[in-house]
mmCIF file of the N, C-alpha and C atoms, coordinates in Angstrom:
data_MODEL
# 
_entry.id   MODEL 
# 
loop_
_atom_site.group_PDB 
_atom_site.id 
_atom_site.type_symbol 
_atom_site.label_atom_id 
_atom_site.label_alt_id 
_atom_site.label_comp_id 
_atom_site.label_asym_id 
_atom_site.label_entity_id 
_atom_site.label_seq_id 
_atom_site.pdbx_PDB_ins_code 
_atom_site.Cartn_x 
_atom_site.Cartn_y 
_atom_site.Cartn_z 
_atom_site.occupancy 
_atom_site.B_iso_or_equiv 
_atom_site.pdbx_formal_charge 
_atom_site.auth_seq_id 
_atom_site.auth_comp_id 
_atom_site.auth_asym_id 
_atom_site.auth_atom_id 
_atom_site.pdbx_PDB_model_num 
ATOM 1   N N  . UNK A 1 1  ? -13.069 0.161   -27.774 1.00 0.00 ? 1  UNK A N  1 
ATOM 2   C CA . UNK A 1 1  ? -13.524 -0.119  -26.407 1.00 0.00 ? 1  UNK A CA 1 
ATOM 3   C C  . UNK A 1 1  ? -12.403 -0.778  -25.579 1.00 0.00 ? 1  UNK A C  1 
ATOM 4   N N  . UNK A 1 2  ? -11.732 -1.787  -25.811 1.00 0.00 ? 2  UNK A N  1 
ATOM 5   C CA . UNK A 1 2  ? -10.753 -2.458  -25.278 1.00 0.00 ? 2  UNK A CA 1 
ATOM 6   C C  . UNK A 1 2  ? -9.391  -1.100  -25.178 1.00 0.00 ? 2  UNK A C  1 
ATOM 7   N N  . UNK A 1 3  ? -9.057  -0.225  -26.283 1.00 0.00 ? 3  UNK A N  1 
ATOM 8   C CA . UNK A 1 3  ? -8.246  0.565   -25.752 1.00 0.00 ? 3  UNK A CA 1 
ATOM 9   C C  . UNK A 1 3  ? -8.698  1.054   -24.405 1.00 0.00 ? 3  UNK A C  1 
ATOM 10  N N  . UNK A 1 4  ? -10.060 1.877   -24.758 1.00 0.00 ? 4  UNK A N  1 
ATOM 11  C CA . UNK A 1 4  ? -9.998  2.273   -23.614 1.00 0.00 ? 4  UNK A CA 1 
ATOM 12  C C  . UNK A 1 4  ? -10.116 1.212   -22.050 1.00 0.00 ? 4  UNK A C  1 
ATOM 13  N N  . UNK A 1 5  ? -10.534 0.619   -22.482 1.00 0.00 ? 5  UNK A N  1 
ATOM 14  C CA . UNK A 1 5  ? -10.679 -0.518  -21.154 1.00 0.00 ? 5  UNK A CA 1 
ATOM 15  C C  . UNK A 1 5  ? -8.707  -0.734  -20.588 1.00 0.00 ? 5  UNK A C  1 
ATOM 16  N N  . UNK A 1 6  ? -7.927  -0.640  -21.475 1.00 0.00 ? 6  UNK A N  1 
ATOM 17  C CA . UNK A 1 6  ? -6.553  -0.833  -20.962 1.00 0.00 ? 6  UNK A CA 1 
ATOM 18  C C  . UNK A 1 6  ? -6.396  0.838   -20.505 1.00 0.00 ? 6  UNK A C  1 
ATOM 19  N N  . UNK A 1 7  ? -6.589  1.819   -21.118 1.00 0.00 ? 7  UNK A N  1 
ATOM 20  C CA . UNK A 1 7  ? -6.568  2.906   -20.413 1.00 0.00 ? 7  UNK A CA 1 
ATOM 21  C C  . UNK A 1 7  ? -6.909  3.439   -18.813 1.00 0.00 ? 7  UNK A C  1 
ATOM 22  N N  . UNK A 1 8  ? -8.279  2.783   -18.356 1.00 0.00 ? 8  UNK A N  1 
ATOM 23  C CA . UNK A 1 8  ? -8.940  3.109   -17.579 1.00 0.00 ? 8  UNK A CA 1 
ATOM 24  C C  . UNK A 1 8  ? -8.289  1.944   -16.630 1.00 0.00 ? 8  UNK A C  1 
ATOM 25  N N  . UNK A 1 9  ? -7.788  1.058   -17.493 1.00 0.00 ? 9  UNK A N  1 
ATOM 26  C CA . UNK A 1 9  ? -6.700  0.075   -16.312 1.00 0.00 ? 9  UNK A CA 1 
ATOM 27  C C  . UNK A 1 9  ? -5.623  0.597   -15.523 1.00 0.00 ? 9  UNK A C  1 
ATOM 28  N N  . UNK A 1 10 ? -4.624  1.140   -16.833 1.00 0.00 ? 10 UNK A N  1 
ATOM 29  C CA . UNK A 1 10 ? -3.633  1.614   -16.959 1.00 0.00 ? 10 UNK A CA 1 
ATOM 30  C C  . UNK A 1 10 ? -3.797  2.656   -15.285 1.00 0.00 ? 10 UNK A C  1 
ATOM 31  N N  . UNK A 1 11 ? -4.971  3.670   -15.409 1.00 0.00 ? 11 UNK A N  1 
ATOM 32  C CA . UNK A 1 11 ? -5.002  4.825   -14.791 1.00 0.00 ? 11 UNK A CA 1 
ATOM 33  C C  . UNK A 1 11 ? -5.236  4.095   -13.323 1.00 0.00 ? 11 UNK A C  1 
ATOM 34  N N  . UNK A 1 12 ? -6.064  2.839   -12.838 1.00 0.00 ? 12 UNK A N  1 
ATOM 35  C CA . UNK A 1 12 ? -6.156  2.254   -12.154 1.00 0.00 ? 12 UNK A CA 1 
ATOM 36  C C  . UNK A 1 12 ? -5.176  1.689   -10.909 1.00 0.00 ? 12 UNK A C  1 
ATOM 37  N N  . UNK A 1 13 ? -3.898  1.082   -12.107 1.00 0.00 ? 13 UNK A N  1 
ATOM 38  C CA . UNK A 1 13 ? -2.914  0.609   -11.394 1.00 0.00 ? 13 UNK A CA 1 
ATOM 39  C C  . UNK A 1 13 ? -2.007  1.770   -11.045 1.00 0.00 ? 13 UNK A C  1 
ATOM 40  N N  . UNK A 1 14 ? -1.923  3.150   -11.690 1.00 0.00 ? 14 UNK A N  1 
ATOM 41  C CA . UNK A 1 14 ? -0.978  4.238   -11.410 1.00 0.00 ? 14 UNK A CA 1 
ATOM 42  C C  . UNK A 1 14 ? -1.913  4.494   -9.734  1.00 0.00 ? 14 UNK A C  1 
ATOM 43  N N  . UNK A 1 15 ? -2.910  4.334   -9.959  1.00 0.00 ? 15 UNK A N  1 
ATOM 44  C CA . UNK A 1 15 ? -3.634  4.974   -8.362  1.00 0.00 ? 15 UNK A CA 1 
ATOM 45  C C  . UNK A 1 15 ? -3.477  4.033   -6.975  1.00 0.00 ? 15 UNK A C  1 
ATOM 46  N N  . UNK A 1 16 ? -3.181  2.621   -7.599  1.00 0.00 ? 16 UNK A N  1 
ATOM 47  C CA . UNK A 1 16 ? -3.006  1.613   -6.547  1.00 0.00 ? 16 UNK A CA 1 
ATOM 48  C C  . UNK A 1 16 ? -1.472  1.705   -5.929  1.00 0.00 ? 16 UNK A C  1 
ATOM 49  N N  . UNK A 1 17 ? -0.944  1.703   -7.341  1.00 0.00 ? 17 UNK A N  1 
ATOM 50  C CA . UNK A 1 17 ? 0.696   2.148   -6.858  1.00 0.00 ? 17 UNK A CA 1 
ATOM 51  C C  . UNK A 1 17 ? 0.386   3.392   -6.079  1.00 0.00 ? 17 UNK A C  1 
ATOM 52  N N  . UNK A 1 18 ? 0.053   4.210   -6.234  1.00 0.00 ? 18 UNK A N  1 
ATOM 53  C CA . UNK A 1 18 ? 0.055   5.669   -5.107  1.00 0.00 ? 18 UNK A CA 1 
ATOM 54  C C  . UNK A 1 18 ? -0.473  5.242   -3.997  1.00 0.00 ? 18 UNK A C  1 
ATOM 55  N N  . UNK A 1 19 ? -1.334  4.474   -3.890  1.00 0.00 ? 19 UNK A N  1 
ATOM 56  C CA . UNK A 1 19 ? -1.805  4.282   -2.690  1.00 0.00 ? 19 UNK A CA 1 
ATOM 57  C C  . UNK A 1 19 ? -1.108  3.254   -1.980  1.00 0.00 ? 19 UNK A C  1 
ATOM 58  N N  . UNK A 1 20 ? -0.100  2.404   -2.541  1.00 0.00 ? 20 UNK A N  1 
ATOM 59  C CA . UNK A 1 20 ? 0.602   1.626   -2.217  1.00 0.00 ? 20 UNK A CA 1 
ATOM 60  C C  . UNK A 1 20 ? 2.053   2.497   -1.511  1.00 0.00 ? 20 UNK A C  1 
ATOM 61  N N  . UNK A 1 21 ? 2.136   3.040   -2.280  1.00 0.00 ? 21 UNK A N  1 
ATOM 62  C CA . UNK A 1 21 ? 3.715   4.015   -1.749  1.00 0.00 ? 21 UNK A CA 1 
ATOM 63  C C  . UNK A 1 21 ? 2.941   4.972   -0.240  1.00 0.00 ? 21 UNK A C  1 
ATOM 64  N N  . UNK A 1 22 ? 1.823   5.669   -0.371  1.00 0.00 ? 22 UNK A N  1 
ATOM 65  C CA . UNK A 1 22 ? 1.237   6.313   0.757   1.00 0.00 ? 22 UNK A CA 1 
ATOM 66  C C  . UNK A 1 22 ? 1.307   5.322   2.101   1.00 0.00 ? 22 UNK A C  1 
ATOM 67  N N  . UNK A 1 23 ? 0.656   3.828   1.454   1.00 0.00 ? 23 UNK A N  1 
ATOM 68  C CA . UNK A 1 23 ? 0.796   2.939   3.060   1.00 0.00 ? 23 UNK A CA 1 
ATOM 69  C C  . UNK A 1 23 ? 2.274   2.473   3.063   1.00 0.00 ? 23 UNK A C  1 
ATOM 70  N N  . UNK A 1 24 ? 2.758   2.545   2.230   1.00 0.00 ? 24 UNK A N  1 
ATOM 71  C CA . UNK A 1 24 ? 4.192   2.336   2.431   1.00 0.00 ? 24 UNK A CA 1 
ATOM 72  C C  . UNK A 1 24 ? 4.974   3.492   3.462   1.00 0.00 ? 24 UNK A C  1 
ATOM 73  N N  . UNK A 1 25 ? 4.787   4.475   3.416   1.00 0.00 ? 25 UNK A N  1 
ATOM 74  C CA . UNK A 1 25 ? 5.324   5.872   4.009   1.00 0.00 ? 25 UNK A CA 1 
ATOM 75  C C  . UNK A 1 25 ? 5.022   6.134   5.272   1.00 0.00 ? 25 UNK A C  1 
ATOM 76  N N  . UNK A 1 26 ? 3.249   5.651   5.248   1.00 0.00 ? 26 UNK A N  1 
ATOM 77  C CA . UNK A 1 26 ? 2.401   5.376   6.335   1.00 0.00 ? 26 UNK A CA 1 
ATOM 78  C C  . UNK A 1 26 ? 2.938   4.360   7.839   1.00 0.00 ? 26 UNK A C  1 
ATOM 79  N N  . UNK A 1 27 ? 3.548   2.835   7.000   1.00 0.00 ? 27 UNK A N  1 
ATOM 80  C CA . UNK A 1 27 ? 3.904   2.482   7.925   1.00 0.00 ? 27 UNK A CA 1 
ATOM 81  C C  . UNK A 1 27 ? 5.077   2.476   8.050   1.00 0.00 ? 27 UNK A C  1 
ATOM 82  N N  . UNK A 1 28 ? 6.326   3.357   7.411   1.00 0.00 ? 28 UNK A N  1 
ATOM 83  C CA . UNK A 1 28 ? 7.404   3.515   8.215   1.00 0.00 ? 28 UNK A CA 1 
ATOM 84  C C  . UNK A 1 28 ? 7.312   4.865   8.935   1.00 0.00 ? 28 UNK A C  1 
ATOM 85  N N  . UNK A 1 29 ? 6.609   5.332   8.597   1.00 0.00 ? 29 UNK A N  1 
ATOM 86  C CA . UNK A 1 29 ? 5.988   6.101   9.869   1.00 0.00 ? 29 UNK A CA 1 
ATOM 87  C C  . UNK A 1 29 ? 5.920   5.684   11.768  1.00 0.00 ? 29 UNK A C  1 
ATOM 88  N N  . UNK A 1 30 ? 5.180   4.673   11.371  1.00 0.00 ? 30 UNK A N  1 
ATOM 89  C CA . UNK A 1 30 ? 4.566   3.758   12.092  1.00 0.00 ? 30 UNK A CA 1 
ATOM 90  C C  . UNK A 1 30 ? 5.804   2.886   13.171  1.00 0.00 ? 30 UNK A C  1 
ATOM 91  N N  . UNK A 1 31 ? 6.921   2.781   11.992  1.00 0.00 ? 31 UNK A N  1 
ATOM 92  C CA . UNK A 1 31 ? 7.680   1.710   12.688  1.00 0.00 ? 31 UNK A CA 1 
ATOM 93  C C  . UNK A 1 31 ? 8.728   2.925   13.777  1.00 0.00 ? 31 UNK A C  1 
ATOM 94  N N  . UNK A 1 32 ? 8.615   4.215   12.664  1.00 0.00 ? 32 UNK A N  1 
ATOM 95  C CA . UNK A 1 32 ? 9.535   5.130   13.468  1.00 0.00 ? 32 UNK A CA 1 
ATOM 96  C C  . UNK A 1 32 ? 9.181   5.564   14.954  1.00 0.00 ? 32 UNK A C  1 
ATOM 97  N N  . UNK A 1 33 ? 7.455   5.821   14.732  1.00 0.00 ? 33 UNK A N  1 
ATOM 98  C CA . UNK A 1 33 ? 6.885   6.080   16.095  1.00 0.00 ? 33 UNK A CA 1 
ATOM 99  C C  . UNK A 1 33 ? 7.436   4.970   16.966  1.00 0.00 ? 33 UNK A C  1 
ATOM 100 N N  . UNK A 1 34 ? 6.872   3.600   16.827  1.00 0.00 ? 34 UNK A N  1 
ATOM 101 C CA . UNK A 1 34 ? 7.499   2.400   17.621  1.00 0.00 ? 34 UNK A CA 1 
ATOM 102 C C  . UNK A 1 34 ? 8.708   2.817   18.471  1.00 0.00 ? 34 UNK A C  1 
ATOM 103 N N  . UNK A 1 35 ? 9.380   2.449   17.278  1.00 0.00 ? 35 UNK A N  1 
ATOM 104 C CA . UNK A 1 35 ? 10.858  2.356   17.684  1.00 0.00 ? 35 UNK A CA 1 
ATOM 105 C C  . UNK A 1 35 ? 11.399  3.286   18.721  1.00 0.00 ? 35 UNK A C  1 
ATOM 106 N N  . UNK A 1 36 ? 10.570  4.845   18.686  1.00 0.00 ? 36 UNK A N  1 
ATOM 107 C CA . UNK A 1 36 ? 10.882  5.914   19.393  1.00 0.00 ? 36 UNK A CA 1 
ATOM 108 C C  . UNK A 1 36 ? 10.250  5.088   21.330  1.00 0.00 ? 36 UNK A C  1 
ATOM 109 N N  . UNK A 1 37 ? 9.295   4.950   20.914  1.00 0.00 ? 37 UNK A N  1 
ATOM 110 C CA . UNK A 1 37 ? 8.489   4.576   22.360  1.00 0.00 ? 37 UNK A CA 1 
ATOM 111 C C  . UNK A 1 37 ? 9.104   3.508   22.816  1.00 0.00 ? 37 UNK A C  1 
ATOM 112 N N  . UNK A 1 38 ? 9.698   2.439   22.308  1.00 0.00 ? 38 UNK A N  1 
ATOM 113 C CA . UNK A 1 38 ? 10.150  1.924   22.555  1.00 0.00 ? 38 UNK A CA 1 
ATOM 114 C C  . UNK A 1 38 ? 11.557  2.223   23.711  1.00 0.00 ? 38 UNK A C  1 
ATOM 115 N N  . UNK A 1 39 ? 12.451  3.078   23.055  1.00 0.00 ? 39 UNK A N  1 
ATOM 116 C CA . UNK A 1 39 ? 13.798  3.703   23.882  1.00 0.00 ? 39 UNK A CA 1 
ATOM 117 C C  . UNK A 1 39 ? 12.884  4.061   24.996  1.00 0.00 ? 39 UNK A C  1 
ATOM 118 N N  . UNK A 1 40 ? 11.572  5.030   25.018  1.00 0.00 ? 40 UNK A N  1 
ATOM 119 C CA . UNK A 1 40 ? 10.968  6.148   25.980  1.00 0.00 ? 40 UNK A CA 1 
ATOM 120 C C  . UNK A 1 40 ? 10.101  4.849   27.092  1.00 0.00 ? 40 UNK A C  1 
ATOM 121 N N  . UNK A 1 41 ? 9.965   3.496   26.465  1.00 0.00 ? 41 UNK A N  1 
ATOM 122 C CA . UNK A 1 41 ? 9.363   2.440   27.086  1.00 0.00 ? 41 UNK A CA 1 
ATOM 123 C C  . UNK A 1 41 ? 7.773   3.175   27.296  1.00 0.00 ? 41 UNK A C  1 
ATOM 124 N N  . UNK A 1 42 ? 6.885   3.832   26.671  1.00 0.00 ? 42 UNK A N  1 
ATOM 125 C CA . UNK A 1 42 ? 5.992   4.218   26.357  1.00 0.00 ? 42 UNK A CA 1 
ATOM 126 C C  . UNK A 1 42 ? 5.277   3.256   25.376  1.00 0.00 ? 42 UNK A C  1 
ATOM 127 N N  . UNK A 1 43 ? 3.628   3.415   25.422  1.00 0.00 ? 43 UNK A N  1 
ATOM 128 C CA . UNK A 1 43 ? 2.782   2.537   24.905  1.00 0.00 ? 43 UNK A CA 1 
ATOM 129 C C  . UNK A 1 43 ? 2.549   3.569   23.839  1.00 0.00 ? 43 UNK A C  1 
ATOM 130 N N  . UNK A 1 44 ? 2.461   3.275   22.434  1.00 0.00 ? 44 UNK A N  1 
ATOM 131 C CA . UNK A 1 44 ? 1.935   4.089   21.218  1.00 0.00 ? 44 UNK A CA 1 
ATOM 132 C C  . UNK A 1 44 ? 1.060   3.274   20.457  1.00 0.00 ? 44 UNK A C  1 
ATOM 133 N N  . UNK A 1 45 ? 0.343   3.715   19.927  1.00 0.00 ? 45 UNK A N  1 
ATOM 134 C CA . UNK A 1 45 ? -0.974  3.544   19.438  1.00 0.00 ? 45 UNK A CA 1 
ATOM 135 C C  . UNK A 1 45 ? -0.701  3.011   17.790  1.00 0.00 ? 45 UNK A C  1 
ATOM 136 N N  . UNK A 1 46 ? -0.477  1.939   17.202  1.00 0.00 ? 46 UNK A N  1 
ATOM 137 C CA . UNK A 1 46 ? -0.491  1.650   16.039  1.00 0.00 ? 46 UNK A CA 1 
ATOM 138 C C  . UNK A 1 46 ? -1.002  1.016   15.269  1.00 0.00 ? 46 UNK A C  1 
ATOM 139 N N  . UNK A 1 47 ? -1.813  1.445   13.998  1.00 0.00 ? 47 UNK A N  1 
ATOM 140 C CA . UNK A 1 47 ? -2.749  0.576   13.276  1.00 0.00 ? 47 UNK A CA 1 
ATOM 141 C C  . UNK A 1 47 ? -2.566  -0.561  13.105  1.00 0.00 ? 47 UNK A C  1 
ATOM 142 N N  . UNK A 1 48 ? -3.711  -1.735  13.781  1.00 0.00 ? 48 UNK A N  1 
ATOM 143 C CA . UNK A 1 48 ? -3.248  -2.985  13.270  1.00 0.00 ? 48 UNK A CA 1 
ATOM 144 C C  . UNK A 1 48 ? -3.226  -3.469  11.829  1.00 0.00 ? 48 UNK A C  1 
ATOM 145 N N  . UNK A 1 49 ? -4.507  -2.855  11.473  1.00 0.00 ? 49 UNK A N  1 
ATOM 146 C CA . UNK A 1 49 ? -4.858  -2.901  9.719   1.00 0.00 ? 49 UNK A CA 1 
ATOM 147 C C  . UNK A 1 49 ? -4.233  -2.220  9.240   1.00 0.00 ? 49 UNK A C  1 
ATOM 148 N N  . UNK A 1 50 ? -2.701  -1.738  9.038   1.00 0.00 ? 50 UNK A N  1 
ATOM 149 C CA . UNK A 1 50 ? -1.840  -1.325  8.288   1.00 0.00 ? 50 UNK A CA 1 
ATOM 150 C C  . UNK A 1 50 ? -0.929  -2.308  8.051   1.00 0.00 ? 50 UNK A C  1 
ATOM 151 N N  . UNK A 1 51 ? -0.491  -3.152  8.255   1.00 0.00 ? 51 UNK A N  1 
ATOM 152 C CA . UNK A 1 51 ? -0.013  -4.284  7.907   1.00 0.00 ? 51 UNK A CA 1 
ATOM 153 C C  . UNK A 1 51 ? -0.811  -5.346  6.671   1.00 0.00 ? 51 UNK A C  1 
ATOM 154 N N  . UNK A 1 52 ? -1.987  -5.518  7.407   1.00 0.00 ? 52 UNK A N  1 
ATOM 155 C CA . UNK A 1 52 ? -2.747  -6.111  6.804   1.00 0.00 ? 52 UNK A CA 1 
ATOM 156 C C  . UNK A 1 52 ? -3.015  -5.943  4.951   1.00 0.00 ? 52 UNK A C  1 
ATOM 157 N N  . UNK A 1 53 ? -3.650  -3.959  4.998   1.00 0.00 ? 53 UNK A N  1 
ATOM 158 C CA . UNK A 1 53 ? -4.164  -3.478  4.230   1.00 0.00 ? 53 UNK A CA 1 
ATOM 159 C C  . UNK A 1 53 ? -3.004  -3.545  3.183   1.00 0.00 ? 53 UNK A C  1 
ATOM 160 N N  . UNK A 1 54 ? -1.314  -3.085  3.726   1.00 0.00 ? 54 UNK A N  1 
ATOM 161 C CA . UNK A 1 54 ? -0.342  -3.286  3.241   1.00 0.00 ? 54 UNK A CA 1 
ATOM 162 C C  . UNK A 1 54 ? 0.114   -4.680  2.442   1.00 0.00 ? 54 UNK A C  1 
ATOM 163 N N  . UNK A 1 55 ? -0.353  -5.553  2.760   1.00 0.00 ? 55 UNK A N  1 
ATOM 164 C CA . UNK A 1 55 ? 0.144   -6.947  2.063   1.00 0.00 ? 55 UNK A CA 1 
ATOM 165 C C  . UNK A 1 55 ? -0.827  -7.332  1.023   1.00 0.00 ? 55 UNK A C  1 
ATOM 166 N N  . UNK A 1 56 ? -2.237  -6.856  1.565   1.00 0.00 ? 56 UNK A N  1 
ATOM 167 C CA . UNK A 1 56 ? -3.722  -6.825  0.578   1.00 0.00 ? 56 UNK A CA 1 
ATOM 168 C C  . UNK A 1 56 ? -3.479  -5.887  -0.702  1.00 0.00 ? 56 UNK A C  1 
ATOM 169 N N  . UNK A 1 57 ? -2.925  -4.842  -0.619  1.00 0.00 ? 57 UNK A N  1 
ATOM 170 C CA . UNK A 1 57 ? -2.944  -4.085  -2.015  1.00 0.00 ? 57 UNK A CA 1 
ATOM 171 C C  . UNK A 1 57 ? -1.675  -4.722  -2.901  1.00 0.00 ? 57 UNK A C  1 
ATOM 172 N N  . UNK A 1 58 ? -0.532  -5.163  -1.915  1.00 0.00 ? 58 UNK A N  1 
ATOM 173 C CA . UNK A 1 58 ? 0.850   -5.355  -2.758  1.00 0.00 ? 58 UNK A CA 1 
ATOM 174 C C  . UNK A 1 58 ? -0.044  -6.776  -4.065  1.00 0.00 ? 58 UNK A C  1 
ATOM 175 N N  . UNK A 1 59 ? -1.076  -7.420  -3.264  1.00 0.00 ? 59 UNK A N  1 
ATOM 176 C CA . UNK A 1 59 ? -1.587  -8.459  -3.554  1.00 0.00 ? 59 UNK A CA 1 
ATOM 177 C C  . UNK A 1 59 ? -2.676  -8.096  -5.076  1.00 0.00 ? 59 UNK A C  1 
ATOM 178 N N  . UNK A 1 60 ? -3.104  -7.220  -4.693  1.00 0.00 ? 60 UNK A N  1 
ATOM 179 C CA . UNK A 1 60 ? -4.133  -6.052  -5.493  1.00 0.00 ? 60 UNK A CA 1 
ATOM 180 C C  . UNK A 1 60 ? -2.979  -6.053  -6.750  1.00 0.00 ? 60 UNK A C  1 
ATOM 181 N N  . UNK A 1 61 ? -2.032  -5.674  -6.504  1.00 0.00 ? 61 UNK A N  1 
ATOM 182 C CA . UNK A 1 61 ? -1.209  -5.108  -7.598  1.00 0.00 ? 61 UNK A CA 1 
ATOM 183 C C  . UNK A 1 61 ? -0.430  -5.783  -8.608  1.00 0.00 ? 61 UNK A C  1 
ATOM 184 N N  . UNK A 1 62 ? 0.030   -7.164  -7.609  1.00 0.00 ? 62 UNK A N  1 
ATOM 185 C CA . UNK A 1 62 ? 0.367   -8.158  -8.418  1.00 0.00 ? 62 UNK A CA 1 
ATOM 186 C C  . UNK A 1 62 ? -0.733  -8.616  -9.708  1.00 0.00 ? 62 UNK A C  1 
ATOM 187 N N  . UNK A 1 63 ? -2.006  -8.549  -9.115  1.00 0.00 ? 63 UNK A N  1 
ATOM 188 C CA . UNK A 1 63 ? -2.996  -9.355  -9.946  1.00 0.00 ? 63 UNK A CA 1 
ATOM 189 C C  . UNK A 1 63 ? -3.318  -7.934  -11.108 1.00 0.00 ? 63 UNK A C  1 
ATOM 190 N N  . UNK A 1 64 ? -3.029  -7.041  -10.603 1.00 0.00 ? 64 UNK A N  1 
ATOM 191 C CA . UNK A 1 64 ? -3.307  -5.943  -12.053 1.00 0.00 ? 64 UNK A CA 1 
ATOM 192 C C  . UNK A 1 64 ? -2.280  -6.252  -12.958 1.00 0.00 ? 64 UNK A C  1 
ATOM 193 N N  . UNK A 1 65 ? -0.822  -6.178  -12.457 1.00 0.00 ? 65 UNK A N  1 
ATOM 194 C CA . UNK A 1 65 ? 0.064   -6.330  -12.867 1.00 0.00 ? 65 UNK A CA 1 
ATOM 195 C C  . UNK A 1 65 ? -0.197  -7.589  -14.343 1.00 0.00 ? 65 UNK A C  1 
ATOM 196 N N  . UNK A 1 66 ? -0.460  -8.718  -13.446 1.00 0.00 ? 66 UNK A N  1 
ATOM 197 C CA . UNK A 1 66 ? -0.478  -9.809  -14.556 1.00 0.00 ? 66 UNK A CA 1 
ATOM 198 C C  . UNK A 1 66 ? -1.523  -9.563  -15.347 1.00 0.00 ? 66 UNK A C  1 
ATOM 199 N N  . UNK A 1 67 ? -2.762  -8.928  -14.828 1.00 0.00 ? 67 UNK A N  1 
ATOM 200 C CA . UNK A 1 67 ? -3.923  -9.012  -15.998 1.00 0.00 ? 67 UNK A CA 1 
ATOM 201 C C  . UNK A 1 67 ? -3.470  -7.639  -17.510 1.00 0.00 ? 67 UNK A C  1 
ATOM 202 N N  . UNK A 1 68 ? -2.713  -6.898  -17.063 1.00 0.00 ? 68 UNK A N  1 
ATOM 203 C CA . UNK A 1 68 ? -2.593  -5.889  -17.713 1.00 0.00 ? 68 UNK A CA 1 
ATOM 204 C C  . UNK A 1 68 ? -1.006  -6.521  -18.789 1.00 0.00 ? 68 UNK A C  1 
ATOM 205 N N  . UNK A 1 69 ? -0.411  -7.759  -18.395 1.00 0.00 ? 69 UNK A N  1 
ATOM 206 C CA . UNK A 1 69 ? 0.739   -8.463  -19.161 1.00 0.00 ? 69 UNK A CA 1 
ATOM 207 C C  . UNK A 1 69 ? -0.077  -8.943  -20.598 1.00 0.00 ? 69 UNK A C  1 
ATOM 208 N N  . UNK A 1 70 ? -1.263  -9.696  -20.225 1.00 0.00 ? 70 UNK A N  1 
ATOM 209 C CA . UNK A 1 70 ? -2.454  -10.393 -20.999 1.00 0.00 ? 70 UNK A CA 1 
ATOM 210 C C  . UNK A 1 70 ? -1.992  -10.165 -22.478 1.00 0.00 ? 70 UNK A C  1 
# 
């Protein structure tokens, strides 16, 4: 049972990391749009909760990280 319980971890943290690299991609996305509107002095539309959600999972990951050291 415990294997599998580190398994179903294991598969856990590979999906957080993906979803971590996606908002990662997401918001240099984000910074590129900026930066563009910025030169054009144009208003662009950017998620505020991408920052947020971004520091919340890195946070997510740390704590898998250590429980999965155990």
């Amino acid at each position: 049972q415990l294997k599998h319980f580190k398994e179903n971890r294991s598969e856990h943290l590979k999906q957080l990391e993906n979803d971590l690299q996606n908002t990662q991609a997401s918001a240099n996305r984000n910074k590129a749009i900026l930066s563009q509107s910025v030169e054009k002095r144009q208003q662009v539309e950017v998620d505020p909760n991408l920052d947020r959600d971004y520091k919340h999972m890195v946070q997510l990951i740390e704590i898998w990280k250590s429980i999965a050291d155990d």
